[in-house]
PyMOL Python script that loads the backbone (N, CA, C, O; Angstrom):
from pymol import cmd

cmd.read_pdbstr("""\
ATOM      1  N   UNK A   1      85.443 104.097  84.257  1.00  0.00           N
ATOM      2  CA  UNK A   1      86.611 104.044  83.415  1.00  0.00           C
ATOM      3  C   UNK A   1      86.895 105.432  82.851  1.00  0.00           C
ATOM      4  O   UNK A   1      86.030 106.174  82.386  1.00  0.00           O
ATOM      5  N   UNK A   2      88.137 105.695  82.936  1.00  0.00           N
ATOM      6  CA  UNK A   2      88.811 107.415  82.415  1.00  0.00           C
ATOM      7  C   UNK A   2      88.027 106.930  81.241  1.00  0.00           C
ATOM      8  O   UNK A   2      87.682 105.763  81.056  1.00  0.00           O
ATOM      9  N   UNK A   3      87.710 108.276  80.225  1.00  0.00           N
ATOM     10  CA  UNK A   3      87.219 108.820  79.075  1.00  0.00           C
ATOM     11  C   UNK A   3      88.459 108.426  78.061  1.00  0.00           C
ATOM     12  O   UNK A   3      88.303 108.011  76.913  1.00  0.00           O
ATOM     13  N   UNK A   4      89.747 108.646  78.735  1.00  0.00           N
ATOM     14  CA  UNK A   4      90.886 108.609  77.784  1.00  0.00           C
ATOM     15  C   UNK A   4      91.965 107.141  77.608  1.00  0.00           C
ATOM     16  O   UNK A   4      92.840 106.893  76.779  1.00  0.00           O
ATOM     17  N   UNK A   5      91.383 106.269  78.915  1.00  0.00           N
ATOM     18  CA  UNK A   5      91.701 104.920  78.401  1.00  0.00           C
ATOM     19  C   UNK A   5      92.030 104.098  77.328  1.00  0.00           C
ATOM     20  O   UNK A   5      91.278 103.562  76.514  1.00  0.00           O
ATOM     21  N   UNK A   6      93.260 104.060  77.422  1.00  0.00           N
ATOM     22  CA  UNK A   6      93.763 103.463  75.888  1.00  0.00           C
ATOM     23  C   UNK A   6      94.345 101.809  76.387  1.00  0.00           C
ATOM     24  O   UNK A   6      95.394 101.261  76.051  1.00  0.00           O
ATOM     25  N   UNK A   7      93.466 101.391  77.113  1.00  0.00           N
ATOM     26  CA  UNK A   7      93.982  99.475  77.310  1.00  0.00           C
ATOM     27  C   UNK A   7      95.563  99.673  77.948  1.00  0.00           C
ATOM     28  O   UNK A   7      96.447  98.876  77.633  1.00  0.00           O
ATOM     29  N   UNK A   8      95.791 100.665  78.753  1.00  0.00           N
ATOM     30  CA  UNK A   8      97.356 100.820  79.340  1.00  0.00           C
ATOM     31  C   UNK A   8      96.479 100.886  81.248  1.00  0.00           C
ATOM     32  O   UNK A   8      95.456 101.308  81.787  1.00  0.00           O
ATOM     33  N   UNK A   9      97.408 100.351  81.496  1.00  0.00           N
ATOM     34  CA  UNK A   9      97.501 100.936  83.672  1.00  0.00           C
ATOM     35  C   UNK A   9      97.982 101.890  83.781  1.00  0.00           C
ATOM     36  O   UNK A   9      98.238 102.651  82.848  1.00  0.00           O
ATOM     37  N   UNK A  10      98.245 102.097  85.062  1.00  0.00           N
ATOM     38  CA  UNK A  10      98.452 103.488  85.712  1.00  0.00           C
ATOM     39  C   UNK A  10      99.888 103.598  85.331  1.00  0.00           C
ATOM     40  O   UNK A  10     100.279 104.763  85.389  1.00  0.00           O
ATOM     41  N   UNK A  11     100.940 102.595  84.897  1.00  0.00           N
ATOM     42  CA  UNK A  11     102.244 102.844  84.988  1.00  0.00           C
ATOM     43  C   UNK A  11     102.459 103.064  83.179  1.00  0.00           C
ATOM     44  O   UNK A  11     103.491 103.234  82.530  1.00  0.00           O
ATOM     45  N   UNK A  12     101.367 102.996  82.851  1.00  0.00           N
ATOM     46  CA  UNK A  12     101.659 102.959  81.006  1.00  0.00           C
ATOM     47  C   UNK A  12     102.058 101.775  80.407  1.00  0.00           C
ATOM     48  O   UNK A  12     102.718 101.788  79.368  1.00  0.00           O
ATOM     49  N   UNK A  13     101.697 100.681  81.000  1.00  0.00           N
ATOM     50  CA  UNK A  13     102.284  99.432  80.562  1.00  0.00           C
ATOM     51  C   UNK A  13     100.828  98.603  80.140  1.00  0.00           C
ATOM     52  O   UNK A  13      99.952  98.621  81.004  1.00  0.00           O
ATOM     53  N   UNK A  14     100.514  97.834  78.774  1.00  0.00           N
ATOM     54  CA  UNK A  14      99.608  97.027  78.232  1.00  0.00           C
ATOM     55  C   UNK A  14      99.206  96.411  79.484  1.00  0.00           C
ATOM     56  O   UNK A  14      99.949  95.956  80.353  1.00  0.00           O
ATOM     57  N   UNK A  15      97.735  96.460  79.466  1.00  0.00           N
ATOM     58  CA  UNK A  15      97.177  95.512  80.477  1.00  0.00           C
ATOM     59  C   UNK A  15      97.145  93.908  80.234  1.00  0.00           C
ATOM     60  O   UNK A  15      96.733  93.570  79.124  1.00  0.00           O
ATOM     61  N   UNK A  16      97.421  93.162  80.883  1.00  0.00           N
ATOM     62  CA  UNK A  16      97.791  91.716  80.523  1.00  0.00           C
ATOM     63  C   UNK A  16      96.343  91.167  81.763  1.00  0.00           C
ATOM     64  O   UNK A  16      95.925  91.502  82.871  1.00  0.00           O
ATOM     65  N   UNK A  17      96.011  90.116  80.646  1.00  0.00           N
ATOM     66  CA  UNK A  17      94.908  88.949  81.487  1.00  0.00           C
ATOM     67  C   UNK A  17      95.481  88.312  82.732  1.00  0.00           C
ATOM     68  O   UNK A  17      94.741  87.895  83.623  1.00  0.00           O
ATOM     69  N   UNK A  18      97.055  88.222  82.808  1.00  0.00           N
ATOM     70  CA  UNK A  18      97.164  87.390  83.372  1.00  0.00           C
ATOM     71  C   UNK A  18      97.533  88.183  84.968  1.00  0.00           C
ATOM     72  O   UNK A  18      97.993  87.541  85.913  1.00  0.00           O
ATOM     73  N   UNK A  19      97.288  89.389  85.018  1.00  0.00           N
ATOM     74  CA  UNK A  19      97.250  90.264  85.975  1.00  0.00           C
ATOM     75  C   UNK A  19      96.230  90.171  87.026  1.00  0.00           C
ATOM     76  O   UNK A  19      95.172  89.875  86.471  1.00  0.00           O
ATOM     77  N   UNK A  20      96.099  90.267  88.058  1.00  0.00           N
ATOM     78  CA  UNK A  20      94.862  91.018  88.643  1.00  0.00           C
ATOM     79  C   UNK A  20      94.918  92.365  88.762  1.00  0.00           C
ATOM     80  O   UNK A  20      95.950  92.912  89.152  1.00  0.00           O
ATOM     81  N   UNK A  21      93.935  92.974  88.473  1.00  0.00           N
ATOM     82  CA  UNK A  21      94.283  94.777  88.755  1.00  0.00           C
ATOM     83  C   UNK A  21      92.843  95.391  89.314  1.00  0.00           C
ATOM     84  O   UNK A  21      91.719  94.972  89.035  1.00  0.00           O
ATOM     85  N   UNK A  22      93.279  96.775  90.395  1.00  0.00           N
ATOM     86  CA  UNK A  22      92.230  97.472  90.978  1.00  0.00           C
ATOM     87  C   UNK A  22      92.069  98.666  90.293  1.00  0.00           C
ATOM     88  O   UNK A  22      93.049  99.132  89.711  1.00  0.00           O
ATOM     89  N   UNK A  23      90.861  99.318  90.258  1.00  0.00           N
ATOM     90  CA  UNK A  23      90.166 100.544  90.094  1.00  0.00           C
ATOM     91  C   UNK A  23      90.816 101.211  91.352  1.00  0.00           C
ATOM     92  O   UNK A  23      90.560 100.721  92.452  1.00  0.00           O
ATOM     93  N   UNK A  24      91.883 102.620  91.232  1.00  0.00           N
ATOM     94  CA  UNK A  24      91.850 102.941  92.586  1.00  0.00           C
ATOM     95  C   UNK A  24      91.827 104.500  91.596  1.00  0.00           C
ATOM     96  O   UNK A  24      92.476 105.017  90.686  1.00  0.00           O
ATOM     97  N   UNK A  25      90.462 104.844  92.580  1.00  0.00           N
ATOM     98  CA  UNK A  25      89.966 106.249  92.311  1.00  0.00           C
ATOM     99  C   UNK A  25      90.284 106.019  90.476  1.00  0.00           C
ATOM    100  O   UNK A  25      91.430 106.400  90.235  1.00  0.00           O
ATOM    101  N   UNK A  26      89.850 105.712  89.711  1.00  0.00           N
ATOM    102  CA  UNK A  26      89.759 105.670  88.360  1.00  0.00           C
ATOM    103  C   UNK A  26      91.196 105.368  87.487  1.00  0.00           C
ATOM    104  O   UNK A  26      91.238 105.432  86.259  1.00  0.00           O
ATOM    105  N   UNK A  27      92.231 105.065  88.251  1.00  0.00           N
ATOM    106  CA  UNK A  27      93.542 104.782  88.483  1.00  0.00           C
ATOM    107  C   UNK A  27      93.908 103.060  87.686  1.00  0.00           C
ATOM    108  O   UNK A  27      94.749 102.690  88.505  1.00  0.00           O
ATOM    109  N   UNK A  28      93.832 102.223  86.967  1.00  0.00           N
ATOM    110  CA  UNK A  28      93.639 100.814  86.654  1.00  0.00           C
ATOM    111  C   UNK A  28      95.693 100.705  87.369  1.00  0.00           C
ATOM    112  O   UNK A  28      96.700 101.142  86.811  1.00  0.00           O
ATOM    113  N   UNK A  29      95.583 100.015  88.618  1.00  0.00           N
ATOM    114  CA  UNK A  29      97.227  99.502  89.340  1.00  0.00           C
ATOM    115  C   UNK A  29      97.349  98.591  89.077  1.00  0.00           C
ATOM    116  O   UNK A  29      96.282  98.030  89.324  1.00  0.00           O
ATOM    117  N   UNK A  30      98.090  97.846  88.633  1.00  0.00           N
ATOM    118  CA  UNK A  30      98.418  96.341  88.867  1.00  0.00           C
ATOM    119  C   UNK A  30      98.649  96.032  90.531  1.00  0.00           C
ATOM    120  O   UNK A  30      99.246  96.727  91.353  1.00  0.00           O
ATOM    121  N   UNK A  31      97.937  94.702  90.718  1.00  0.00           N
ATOM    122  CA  UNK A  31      97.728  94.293  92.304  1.00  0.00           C
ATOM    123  C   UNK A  31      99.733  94.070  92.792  1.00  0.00           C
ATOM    124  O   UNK A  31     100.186  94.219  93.926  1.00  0.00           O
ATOM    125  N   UNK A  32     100.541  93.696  91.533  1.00  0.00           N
ATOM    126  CA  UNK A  32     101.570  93.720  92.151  1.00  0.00           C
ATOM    127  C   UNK A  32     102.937  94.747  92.124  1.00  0.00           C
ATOM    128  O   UNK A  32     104.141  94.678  92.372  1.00  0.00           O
ATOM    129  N   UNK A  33     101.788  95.888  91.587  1.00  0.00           N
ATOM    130  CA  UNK A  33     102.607  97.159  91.734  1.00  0.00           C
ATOM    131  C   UNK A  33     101.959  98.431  92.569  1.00  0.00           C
ATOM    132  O   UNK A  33     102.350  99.598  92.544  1.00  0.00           O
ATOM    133  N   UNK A  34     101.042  97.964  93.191  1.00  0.00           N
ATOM    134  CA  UNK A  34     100.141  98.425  94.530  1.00  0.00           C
ATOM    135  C   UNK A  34     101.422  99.474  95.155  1.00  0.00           C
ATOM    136  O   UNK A  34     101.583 100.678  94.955  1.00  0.00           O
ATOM    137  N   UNK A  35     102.108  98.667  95.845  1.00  0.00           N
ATOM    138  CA  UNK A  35     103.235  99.274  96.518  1.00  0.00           C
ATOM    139  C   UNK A  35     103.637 100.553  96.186  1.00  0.00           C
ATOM    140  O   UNK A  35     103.544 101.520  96.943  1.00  0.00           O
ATOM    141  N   UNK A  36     104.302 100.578  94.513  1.00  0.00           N
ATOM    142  CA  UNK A  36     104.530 101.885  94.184  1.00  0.00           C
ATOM    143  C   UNK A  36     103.647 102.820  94.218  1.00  0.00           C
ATOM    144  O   UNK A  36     103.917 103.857  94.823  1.00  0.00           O
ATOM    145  N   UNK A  37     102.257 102.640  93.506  1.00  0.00           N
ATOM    146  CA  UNK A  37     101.250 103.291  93.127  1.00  0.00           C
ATOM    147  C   UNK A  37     100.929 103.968  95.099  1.00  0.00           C
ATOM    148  O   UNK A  37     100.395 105.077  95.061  1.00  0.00           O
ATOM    149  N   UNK A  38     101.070 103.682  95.930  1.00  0.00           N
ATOM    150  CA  UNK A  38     101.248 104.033  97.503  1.00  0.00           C
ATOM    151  C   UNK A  38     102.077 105.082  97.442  1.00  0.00           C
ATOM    152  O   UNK A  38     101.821 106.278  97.578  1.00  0.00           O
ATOM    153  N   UNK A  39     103.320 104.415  97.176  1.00  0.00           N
ATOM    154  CA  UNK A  39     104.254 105.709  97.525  1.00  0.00           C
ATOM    155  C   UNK A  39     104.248 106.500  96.964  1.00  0.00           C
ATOM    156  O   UNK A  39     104.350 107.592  97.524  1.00  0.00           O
ATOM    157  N   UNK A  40     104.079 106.406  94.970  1.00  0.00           N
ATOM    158  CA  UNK A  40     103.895 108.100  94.658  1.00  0.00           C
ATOM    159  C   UNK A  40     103.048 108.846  94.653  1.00  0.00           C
ATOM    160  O   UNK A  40     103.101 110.003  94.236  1.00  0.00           O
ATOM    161  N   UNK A  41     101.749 108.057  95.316  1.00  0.00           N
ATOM    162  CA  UNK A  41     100.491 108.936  95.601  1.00  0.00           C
ATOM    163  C   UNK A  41     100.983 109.083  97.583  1.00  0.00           C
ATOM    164  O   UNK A  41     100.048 109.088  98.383  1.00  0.00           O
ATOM    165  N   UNK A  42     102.135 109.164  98.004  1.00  0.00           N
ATOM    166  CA  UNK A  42     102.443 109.809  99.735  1.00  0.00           C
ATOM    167  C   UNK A  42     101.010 109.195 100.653  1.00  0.00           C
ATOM    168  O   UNK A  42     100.256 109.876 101.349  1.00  0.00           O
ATOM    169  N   UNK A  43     100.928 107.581 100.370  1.00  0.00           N
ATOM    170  CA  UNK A  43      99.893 107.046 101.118  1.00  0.00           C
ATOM    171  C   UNK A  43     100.771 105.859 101.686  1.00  0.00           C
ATOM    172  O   UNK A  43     101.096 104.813 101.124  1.00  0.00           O
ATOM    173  N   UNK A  44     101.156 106.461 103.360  1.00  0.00           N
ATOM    174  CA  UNK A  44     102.061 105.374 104.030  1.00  0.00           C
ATOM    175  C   UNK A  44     101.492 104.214 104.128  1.00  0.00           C
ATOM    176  O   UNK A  44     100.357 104.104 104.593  1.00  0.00           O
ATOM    177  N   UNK A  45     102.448 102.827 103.554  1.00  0.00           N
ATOM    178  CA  UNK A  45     102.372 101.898 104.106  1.00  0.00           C
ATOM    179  C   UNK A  45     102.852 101.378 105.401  1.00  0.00           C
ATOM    180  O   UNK A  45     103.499 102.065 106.192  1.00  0.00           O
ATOM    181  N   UNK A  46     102.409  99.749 105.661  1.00  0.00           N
ATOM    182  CA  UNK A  46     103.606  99.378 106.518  1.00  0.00           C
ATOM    183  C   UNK A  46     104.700  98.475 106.242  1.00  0.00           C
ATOM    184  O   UNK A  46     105.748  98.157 106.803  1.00  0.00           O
ATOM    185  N   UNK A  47     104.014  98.139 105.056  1.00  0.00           N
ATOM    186  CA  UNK A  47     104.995  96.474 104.061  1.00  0.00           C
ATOM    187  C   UNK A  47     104.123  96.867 102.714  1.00  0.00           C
ATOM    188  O   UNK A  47     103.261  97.720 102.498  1.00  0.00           O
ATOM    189  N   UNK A  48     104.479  96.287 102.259  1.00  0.00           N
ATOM    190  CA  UNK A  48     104.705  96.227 100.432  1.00  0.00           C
ATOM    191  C   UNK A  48     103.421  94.799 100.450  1.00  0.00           C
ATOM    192  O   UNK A  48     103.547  93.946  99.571  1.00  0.00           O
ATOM    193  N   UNK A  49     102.590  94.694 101.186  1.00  0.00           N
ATOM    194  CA  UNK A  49     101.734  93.381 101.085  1.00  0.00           C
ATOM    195  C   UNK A  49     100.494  93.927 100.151  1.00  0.00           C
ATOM    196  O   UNK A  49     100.165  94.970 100.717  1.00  0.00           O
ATOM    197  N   UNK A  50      99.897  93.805  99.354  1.00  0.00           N
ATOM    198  CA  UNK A  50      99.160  94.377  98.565  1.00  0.00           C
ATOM    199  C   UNK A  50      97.905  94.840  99.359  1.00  0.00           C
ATOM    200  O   UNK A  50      97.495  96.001  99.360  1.00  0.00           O
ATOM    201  N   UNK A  51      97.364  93.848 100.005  1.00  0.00           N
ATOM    202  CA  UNK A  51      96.150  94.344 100.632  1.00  0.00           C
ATOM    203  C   UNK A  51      96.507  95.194 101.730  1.00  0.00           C
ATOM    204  O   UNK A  51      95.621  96.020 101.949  1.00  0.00           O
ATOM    205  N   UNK A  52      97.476  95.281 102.482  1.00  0.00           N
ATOM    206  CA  UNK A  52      97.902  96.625 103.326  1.00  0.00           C
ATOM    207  C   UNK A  52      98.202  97.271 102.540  1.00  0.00           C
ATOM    208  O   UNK A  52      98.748  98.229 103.087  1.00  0.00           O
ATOM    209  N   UNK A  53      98.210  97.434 101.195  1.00  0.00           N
ATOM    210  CA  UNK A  53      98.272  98.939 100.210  1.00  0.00           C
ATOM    211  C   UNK A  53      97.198  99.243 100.114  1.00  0.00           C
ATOM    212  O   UNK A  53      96.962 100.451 100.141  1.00  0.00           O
ATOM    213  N   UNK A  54      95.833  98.082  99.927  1.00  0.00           N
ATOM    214  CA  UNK A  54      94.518  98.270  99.444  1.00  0.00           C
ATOM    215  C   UNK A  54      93.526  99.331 100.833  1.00  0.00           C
ATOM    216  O   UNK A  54      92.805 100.327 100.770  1.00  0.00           O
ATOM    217  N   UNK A  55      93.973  98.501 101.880  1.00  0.00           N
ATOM    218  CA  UNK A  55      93.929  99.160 102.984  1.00  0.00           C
ATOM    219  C   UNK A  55      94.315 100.653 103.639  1.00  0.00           C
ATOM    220  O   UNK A  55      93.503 101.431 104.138  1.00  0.00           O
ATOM    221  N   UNK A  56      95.685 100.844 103.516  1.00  0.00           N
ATOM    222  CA  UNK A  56      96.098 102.500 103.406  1.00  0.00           C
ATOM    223  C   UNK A  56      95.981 102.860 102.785  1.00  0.00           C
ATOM    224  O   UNK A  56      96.436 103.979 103.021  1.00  0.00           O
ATOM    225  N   UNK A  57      95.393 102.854 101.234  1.00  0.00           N
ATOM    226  CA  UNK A  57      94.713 103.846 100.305  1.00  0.00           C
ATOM    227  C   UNK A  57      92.874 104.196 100.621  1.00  0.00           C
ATOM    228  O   UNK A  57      92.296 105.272 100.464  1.00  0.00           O
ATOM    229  N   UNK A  58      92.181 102.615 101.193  1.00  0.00           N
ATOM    230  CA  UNK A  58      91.024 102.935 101.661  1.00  0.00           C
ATOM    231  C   UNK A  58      91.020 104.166 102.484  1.00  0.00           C
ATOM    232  O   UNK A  58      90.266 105.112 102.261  1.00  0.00           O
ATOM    233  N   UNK A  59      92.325 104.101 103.928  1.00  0.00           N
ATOM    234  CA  UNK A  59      91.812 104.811 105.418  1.00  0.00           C
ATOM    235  C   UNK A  59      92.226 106.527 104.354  1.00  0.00           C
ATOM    236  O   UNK A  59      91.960 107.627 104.839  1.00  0.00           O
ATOM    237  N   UNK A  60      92.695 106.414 103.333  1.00  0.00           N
ATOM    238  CA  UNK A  60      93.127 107.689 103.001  1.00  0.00           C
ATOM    239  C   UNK A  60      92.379 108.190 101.718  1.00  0.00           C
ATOM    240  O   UNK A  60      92.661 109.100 100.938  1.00  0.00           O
ATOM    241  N   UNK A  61      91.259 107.237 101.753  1.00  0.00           N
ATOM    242  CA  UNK A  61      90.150 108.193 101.031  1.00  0.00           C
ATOM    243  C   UNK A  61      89.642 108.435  99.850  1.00  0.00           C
ATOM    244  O   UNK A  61      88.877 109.280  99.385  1.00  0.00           O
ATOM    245  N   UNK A  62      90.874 106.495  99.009  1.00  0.00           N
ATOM    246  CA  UNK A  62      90.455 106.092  97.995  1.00  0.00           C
ATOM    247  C   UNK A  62      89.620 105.103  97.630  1.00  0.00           C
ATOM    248  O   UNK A  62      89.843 103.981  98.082  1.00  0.00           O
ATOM    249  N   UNK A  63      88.790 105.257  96.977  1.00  0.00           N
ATOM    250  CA  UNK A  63      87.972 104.222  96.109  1.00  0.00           C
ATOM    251  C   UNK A  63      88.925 102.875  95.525  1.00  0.00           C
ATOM    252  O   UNK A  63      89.397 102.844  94.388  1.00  0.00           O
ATOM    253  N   UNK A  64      89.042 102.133  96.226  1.00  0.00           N
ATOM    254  CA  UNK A  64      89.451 100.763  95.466  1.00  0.00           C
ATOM    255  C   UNK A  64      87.990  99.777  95.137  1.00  0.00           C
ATOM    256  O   UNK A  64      86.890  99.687  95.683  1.00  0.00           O
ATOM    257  N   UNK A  65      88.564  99.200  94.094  1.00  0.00           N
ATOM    258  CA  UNK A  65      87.976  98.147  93.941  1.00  0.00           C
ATOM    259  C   UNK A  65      88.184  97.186  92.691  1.00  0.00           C
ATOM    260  O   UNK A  65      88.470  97.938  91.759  1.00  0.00           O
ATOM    261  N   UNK A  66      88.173  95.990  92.281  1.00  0.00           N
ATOM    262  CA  UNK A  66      88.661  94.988  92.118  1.00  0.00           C
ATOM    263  C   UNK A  66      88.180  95.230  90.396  1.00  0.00           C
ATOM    264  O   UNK A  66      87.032  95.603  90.157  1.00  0.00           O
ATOM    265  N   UNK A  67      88.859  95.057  89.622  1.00  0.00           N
ATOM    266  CA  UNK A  67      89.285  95.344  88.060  1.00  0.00           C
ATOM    267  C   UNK A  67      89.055  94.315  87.286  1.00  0.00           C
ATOM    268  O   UNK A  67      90.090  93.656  87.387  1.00  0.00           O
ATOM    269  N   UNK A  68      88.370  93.780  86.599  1.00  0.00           N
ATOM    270  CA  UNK A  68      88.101  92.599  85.743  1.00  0.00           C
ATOM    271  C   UNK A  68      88.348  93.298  84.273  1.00  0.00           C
ATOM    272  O   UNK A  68      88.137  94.399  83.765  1.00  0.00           O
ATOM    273  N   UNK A  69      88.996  91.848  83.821  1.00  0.00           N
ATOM    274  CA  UNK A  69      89.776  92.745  81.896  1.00  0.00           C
ATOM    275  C   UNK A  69      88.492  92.651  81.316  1.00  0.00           C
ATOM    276  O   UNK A  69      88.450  93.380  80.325  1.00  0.00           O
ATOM    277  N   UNK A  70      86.877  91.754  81.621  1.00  0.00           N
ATOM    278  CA  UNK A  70      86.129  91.941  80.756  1.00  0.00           C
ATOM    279  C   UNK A  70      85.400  93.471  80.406  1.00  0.00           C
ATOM    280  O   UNK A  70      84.614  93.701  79.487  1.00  0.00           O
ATOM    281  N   UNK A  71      85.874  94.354  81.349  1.00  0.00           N
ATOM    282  CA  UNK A  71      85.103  95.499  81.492  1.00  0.00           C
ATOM    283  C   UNK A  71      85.627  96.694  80.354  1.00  0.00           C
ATOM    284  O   UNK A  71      85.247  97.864  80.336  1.00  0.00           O
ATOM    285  N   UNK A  72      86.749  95.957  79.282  1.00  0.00           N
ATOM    286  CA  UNK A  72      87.001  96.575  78.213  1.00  0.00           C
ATOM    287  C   UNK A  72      86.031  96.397  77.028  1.00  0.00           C
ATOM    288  O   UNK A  72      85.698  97.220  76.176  1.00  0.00           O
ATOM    289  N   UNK A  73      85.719  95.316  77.166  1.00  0.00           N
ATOM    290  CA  UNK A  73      84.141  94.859  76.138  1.00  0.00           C
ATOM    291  C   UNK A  73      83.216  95.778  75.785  1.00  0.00           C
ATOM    292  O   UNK A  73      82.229  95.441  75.132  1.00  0.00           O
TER     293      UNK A  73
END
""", "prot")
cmd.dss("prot")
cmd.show_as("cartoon", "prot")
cmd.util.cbc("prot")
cmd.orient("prot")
């Protein structure tokens, strides 16, 4: 977890329970804003399907992995 984590995601928006969200490279995305978080990091997709985002950020050399809200505790 960033040092400077203030309970916000990557887009600056309150993290909500009712989300699922990934760790990408220390990054907290929401699983259904994957898509963007692709394009402004210039990591081609082929569709907007989340796990083909999870996927072309893997082959390109990011750390994903799966975000649980208890890990603010």
């Amino acid at each position: 977890m960033p040092s400077d984590f203030l309970g916000l995601d990557y887009f600056g928006e309150d993290l909500s329970e009712d989300i699922l969200y990934y760790s990408v490279s220390g990054d907290i995305v929401p699983m259904d804003r994957l898509d963007e978080y692709c394009i402004e990091q210039s990591v081609t997709i082929k569709n907007t399907n989340p796990y083909t985002c999870i996927e072309a950020l893997k082959h390109s050399g990011y750390t994903v992995d799966d975000w649980i809200m208890d890990d603010m505790e």
